[in-house]
C-alpha positions in Angstrom: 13.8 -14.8 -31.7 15.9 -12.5 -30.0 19.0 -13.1 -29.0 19.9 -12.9 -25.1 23.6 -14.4 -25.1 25.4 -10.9 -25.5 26.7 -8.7 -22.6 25.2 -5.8 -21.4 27.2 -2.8 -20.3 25.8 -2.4 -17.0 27.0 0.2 -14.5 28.6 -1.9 -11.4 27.4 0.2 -8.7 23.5 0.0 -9.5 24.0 -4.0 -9.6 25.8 -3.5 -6.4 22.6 -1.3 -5.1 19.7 -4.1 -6.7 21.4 -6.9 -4.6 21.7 -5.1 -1.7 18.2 -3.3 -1.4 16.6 -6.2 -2.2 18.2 -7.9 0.9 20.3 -10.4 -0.5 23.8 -11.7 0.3 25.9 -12.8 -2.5 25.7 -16.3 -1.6 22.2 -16.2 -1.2 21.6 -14.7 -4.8 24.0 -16.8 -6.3 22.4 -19.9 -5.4 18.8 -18.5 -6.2 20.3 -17.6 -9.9 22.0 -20.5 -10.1 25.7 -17.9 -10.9 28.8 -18.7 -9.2 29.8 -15.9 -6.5 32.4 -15.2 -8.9 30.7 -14.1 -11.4 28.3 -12.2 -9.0 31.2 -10.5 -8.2 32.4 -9.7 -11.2 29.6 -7.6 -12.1 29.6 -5.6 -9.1 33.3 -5.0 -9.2 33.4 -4.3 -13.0 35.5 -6.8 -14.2 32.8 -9.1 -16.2 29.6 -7.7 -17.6 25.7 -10.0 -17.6 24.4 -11.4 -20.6 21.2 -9.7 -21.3 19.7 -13.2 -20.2 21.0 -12.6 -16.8 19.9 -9.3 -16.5 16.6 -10.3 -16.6 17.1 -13.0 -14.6 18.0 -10.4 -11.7 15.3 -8.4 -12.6 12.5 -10.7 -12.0 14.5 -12.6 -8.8 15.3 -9.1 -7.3 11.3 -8.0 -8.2 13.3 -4.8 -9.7 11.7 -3.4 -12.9 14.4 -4.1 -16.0 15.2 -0.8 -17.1 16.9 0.2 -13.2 19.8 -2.0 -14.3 20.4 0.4 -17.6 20.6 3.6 -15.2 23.8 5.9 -15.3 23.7 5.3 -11.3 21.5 4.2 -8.6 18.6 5.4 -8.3 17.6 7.9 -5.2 15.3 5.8 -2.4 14.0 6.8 0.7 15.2 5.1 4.0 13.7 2.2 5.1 11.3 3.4 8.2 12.5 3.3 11.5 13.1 -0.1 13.1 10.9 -0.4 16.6 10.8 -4.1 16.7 13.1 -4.5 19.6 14.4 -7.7 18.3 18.3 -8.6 19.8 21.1 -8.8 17.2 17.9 -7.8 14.1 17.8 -4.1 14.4 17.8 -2.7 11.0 18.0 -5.5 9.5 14.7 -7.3 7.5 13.6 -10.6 5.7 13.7 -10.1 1.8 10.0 -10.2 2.2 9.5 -7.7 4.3 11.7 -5.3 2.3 9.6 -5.8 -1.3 6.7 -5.1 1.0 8.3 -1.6 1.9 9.3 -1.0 -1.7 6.2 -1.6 -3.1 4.3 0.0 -0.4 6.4 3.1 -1.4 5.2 2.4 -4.8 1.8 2.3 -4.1 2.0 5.4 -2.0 3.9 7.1 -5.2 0.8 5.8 -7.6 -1.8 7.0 -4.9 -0.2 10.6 -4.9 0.1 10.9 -8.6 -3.2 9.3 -9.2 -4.9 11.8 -6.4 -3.3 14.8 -8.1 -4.8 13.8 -11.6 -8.4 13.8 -10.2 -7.3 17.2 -8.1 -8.5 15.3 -4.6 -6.6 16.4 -1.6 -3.6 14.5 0.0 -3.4 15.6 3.4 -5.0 13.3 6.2 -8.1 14.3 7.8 -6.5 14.1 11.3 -6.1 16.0 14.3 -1.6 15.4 14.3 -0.8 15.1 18.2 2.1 14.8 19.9 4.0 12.1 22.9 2.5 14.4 25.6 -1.2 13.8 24.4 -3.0 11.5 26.1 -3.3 8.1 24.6 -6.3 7.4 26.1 -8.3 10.7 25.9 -7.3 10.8 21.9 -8.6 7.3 21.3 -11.9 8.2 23.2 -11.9 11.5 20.8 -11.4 9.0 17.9 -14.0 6.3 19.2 -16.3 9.3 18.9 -15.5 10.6 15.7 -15.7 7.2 13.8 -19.6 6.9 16.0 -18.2 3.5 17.3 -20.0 2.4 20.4 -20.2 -0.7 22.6 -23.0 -1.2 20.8 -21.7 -1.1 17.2 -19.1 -3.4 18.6 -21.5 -6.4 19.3 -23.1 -6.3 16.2 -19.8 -7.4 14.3 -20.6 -10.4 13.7 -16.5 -11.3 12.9 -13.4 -10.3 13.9 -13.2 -9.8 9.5 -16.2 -7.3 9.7 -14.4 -5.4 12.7 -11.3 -5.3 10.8 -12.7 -4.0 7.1 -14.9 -1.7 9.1 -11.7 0.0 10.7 -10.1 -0.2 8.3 -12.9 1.7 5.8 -13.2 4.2 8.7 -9.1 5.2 8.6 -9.4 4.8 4.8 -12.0 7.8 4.7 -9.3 9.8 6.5 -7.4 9.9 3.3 -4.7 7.1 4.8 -3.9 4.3 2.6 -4.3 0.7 4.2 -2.9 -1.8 2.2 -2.4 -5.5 3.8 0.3 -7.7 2.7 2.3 -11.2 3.4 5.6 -10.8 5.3 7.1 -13.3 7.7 5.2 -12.9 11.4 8.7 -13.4 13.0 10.0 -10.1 11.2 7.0 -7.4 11.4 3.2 -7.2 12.1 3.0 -4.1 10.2 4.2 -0.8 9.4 3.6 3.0 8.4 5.4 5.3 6.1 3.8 9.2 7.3 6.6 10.8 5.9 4.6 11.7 2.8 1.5 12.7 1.3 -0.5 10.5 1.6 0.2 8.3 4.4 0.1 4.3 4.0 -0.3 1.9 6.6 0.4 -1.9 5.9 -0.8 -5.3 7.7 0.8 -8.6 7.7 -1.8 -10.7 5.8 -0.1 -13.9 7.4 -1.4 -12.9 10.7 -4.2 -13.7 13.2 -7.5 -11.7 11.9 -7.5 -10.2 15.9 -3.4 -9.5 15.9 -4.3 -7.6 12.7 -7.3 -5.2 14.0 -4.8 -4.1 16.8 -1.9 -3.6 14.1 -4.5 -1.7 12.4 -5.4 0.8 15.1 -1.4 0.7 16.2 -0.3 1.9 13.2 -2.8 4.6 12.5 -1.7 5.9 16.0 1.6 6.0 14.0 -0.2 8.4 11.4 -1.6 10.4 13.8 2.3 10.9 15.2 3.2 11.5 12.2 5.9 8.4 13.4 7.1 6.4 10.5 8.2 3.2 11.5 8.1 -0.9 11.2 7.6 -2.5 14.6 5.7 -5.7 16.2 2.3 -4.2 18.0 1.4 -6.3 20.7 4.7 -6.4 22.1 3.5 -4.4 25.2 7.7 -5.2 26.6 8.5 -2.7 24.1 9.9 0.4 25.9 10.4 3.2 23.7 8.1 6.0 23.8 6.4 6.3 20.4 5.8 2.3 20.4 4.0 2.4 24.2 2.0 5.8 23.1 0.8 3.5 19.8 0.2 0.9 22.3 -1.8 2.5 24.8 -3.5 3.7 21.9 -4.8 1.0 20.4 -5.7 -0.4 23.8 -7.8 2.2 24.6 -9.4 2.3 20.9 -10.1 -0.8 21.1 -11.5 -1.7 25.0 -12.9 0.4 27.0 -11.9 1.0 30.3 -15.1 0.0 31.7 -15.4 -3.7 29.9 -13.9 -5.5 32.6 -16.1 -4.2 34.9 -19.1 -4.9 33.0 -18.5 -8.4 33.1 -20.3 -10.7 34.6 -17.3 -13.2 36.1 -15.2 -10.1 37.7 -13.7 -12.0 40.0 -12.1 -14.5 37.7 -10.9 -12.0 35.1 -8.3 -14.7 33.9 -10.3 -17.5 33.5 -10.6 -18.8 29.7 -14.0 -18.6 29.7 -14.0 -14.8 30.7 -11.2 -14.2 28.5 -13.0 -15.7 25.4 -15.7 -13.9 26.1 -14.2 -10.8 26.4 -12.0 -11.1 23.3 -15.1 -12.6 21.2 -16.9 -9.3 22.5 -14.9 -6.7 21.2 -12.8 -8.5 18.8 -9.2 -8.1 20.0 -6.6 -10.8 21.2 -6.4 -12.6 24.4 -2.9 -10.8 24.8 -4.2 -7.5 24.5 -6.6 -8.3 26.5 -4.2 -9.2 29.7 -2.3 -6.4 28.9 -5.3 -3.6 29.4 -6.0 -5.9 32.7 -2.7 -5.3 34.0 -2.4 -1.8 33.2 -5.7 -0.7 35.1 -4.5 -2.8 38.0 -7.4 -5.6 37.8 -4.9 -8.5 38.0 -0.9 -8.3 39.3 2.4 -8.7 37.4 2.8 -12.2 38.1 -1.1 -13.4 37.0 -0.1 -11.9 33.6 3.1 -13.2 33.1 1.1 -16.8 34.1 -1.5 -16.6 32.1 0.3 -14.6 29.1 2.8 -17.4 29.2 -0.1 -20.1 29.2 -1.8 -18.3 25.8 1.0 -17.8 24.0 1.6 -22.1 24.2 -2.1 -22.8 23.7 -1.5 -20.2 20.3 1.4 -22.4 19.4 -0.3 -25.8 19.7 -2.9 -24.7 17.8 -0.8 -23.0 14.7 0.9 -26.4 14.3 -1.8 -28.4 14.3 -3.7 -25.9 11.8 -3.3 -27.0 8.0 -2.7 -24.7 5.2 -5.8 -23.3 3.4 -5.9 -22.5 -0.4 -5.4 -19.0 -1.7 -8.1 -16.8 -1.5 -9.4 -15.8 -5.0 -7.8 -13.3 -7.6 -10.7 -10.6 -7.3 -11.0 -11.1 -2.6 -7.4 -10.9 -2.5 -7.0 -7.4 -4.6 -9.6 -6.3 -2.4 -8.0 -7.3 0.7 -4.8 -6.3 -0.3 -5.1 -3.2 -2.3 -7.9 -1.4 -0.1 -11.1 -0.1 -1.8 -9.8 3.5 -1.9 -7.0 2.3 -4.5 -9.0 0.6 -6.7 -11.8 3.0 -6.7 -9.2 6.0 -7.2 -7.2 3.5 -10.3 -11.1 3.2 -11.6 -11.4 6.6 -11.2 -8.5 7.4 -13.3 -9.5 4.9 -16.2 -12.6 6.4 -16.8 -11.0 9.8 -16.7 -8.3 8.6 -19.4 -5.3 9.8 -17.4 -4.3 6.1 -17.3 -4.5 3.4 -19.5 -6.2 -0.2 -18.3 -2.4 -1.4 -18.3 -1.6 0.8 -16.0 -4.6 -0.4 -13.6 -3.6 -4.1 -14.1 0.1 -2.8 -13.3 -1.4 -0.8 -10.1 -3.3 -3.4 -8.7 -1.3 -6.5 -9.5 -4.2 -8.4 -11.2 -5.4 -9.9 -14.6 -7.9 -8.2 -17.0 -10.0 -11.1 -17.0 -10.7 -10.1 -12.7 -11.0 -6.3 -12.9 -14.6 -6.0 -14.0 -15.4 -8.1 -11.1 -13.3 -6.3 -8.6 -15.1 -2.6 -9.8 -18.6 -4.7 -9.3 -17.6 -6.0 -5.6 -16.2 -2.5 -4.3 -19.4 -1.4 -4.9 -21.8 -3.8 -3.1 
């Protein structure tokens, strides 16, 4: 048995860089580690050096890989995308969660690019780039079009699950990542990093299945901007440019102009039996849904501030009276969370030999006992 009692020279200022990238305080750290602040200290300052034990120890707490804390010097990392959240007193600042979900979205991105390259595919996004003075509304009807989604087509998903993985195959065919992951609700719905080849969109798994299909078509408005950023879709107070252009985007996308008119109960727009009717229909939320009413002028200020305010208790009742399901299992979840364009393009590379099936299990997170089963269900 190895020995793990002996110190390791480790250079101060990439312990200093692990703790703070990862979003950790000192105390915080110290208490999850079960090491005195002290100590903590001492390693970032230089005056004590970890036992190879404890190295590890901040490797796997951290979710850092073990041989960043043997580097001459931190490594280089991109920026953390822009913060659009509008939260008082939270701007640039993110739960732990949310930040290994940026790091290993940049991972995944890094993988997809190299993995691409290998096989000789093409990064760049099949998309028409437009700009803040394009029409929201006229480029979500070009995009309705292009993806042959009708009214139609609409009413035949039978769930708000088969209007979401449709999407999100449809943006997925554009040579955009989407990759869906668990981050706290309170901190981000979703974000998009465009600022390299290819582009990756990810989706708070711990949402509502309807809040996700509009973070979905949010964020690939992001793409199309070419607008990296992390931000909370749906929050129609938001006033900065790119967010209402992503807004007005999805809203568009999403319901048609025209829907409220087709239905049956004009009159009584807000009513809750209109409202679930119209958010069964095309599969979006009721907020969304209030929001596209006030912004075509079908109801005033002050019914949607009534009836917003009305949901958005009704939404909270319910999520506290809703008990926690079990996971979802190993081979679903890699599916869900990885997208079928990654696996297929890992797959792709296994069979090619330019990776090993290590590297797949490393890629997409899983066992080897699963990934058989995973190739077989991206297929059906």
């Amino acid at each position: 048995m190895v020995k793990k009692s002996f110190n390791i020279d480790v250079e101060p200022k990439v312990v200093r860089w692990a703790i703070k990238s990862s979003g950790y305080s000192i105390e915080e750290l110290s208490k999850k580690i079960r090491i005195s602040e002290n100590t903590i200290n001492g390693w970032i300052e230089g005056r004590k050096q970890p036992t190879l034990q404890q190295v590890e120890n901040l490797s796997k707490h951290l979710k850092m890989p073990l041989a960043v804390f043997f580097l001459p010097k931190p490594p280089e990392e991109k920026p953390l995308p822009k913060d659009y959240r509008m939260l008082p007193g939270k701007e640039g600042i993110f739960d732990k969660k949310t930040i290994l979900a940026i790091r290993t979205a940049r991972r995944l991105q890094k993988v997809s690019k190299e993995l691409s390259e290998n096989l000789h595919r093409g990064l760049k996004p099949d998309i028409s780039p437009v700009n803040l003075v394009s029409n929201p509304q006229e480029i979500a009807k070009n995009y309705r079009d292009m993806f042959q989604i009708t009214e139609d087509i609409q009413k035949k998903w039978k769930t708000s699950y088969e209007a979401f993985n449709t999407l999100k195959e449809l943006i997925e065919k554009r040579n955009i990542f989407v990759f869906q992951t668990s981050m706290p609700i309170e901190d981000a719905r979703g974000f998009t990093l465009a600022d390299d080849t290819p582009p990756v969109i990810v989706i708070n798994s711990k949402d509502q299945i309807e809040a996700r299909i509009f973070s979905l078509v949010h964020e690939f408005a992001h793409v199309l901007l070419n607008k990296s950023g992390i931000d909370m879709p749906e929050n129609f107070n938001n006033s900065d440019k790119v967010e209402r252009w992503c807004n007005e985007f999805a809203a568009a996308f999403l319901l048609p102009a025209d829907a409220f008119t087709k239905t049956k109960n004009k009159e009584n727009l807000t009513e809750t039996k209109t409202l679930d009717y119209l958010s069964k229909r095309y599969n979006v939320s009721k907020h969304m849904i209030l929001y596209n009413m006030h912004k075509l002028n079908y109801i005033t200020h002050t019914q949607y501030k009534e009836v917003l305010e009305r949901y958005k208790q009704l939404q909270k009742e319910s999520g506290e009276k809703k008990k926690k399901k079990g996971g979802s299992l190993p081979d679903r979840r890699c599916i869900s969370e990885k997208g079928k364009k990654l696996i297929s393009l890992v797959s792709a590379n296994v069979e090619n030999n330019f990776i090993t099936n290590k590297d797949a299990l490393d890629y997409l997170s899983i066992k080897s006992k699963h990934y058989d089963k995973i190739l077989a269900k991206i297929k059906e």
